[in-house]
N, C-alpha and C positions, 0 to 999 in steps of 0.2 A: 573362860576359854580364850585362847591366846587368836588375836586377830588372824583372819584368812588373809591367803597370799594369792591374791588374785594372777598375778605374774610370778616367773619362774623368780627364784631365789640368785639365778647364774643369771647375772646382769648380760651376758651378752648372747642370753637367752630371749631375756624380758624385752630389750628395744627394739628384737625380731618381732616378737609374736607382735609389739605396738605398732609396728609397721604392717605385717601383713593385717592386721585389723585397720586398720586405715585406708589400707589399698584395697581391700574387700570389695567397699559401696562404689570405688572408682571403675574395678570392673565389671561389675553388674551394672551398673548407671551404661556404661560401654555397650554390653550386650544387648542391655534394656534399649537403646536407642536402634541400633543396630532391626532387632526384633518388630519394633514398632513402626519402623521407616520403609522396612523393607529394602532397605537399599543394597543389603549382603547380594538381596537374587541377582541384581543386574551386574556383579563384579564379575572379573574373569579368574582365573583359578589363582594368577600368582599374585593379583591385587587382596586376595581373599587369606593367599598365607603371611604376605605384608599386614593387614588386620589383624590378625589372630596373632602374631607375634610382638606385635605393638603391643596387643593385651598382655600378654604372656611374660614376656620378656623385663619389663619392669621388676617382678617379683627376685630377679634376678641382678637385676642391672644397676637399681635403685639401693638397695643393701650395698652391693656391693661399692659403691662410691662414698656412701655415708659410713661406713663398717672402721675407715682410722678415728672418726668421734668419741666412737661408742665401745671398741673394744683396743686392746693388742697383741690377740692374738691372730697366726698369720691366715690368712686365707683359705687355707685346707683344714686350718682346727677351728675355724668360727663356725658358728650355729647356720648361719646364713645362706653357707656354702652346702653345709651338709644337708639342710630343711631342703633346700633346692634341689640337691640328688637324689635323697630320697621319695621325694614328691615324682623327679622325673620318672626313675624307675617303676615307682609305682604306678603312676600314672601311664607308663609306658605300656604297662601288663593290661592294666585297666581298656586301653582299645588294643591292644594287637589280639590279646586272646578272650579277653573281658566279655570283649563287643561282641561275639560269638553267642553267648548264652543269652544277652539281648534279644538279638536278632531269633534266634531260636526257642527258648524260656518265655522270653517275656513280652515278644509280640512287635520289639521295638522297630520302625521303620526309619532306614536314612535314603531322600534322594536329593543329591546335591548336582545336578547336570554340568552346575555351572565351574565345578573342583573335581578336576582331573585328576590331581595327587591323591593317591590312597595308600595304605599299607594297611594288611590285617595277617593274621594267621593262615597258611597254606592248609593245614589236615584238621581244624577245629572249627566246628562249624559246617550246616548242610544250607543256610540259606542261600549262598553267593553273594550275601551283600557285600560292600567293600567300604572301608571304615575310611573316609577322608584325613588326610593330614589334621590339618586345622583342630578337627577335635583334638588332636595330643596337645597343642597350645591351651585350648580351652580348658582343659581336664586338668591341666597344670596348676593356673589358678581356681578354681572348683574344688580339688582336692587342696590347695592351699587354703585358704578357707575353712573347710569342712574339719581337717585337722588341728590348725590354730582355736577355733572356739573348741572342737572338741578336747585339747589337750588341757587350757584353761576350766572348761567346765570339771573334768577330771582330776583336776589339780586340787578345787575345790572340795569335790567328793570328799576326796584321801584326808582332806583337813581335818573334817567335820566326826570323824572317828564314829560313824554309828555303826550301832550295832548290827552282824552278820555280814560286814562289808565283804567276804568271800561269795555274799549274793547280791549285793548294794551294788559294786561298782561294773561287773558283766552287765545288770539291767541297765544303771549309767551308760554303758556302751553302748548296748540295743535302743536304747532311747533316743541319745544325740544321733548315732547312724543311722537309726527309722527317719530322724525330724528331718536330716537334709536329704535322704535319697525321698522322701515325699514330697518335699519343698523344692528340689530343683525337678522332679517328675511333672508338677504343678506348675509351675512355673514355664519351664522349655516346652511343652507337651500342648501348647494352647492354638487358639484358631490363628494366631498369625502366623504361624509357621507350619500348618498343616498340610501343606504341599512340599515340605522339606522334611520334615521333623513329626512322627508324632506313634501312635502305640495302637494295636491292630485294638484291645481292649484296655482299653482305658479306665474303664470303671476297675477291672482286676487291678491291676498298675497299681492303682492307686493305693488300694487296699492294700493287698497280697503282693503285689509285685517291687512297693519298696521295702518290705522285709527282705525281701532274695536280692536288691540290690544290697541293701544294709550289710550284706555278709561281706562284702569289700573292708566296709568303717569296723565291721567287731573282729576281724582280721590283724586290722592295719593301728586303729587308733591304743592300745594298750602297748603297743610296740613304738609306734611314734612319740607319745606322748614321754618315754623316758629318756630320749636322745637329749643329749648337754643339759637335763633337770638341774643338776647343781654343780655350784662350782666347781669343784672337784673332778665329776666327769667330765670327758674329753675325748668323744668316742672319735677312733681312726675312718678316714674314707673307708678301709675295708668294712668294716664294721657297719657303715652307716648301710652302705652298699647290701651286704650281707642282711642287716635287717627288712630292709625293702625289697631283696628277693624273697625272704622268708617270709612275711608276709602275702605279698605274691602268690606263691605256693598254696599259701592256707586259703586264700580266695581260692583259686584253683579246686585245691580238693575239696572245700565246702560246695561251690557253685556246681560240679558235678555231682555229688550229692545229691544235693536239692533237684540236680534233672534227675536221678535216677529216681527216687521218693515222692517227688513230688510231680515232675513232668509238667510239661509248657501250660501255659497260660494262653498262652496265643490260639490256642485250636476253637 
């Protein structure tokens, strides 16, 4: 068997995905600190989206200064640029409409007194909660992350040629998108943040309720995972754009779904 390729074959794939793995444990260590100090409650709204862009904004800032090293192509055709659009856009759908089936599905409470800034959806959604800025920064990297290991783990898969892979790599997918919407449920959902942050049932959540986040990742990751794969590809802004709203979409009509069949968790 010819050796696995742990990174993408398209070099100015590969020193992305090394970067966002690297940058990973810096913004969790961030959050972790953040989380544990407590000090997020006492900020005021515009100190609060100063932090969360600090976090955020590296994944973007950072590539893009080290990107003449590592590639030559321009800026609109690097891996970099476009991992970073589609992440926003997705991430964008993730709280303006996302946050919706949260709040209502799956029990999730946000009160932030102290962040004034919000934006969510006007006609989706019966809770009234309102989805704080800040979270778009967060979910930025969260889904940067989530995608980067899942597309590696994926890449892996595909190598390994086993047999039925028309049923091997869909479970691949439910698997890595079970493992992080449990782990960041776990994670965020804890007694330090239970006056900001946390899930009307919890015990469900945890269970049942990251497979109905999971429908975001088995959405998203079989679509992200083939953006600039090899050399030769060189998908256009529109394109990358267009995947990330389609994806989107597919969240969408899935997480409706599951309200319709399955129905909230929260009651």
């Amino acid at each position: 068997m010819a050796s696995i390729k742990v990174f993408s074959s398209n070099e100015d794939k590969a020193w992305v995905e090394k970067f966002f793995l690297i940058y990973s444990p810096v913004w969790m260590g961030a959050m972790a600190v953040m989380v544990m100090t407590g000090w997020s409650d006492h900020l005021g709204n515009s100190a609060m989206l100063l932090t969360a862009a600090a976090i955020a904004l590296p994944a973007l800032l950072i590539p893009m200064f080290l990107a003449p090293r590592f590639t030559d192509r321009k800026w609109h055709e690097s891996y970099w640029f476009k991992a970073n659009l589609y992440l926003f856009i997705f991430g964008f759908f993730g709280n303006y409409v996302g946050s919706a089936y949260f709040f209502d599905m799956l029990g999730m409470v946000y009160y932030y007194p102290n962040v004034t800034s919000h934006l969510e959806a006007t006609l989706v959604g019966q809770s009234g909660q309102v989805v704080p800025v800040v979270m778009y920064f967060y979910t930025h990297v969260y889904f940067m992350t989530y995608h980067t290991t899942a597309t590696i783990a994926l890449r892996v898969v595909r190598q390994l040629r086993l047999p039925a892979m028309w049923l091997v790599f869909p479970l691949a997918v439910f698997a890595i998108g079970y493992f992080w919407a449990f782990m960041e449920t776990k994670a965020m959902a804890n007694p330090m943040l239970a006056s900001s942050f946390y899930y009307r049932r919890m015990d469900l959540m945890l269970k049942y309720g990251s497979a109905i986040y999971a429908i975001y990742f088995v959405a998203s990751f079989p679509i992200y995972c083939r953006l600039d794969e090899t050399e030769d590809q060189n998908w256009s802004l529109w394109q990358t754009a267009a995947a990330a709203c389609s994806a989107s979409m597919l969240t969408f009509y899935m997480l409706d779904f599951a309200a319709r069949f399955i129905g909230s968790l929260a009651a």
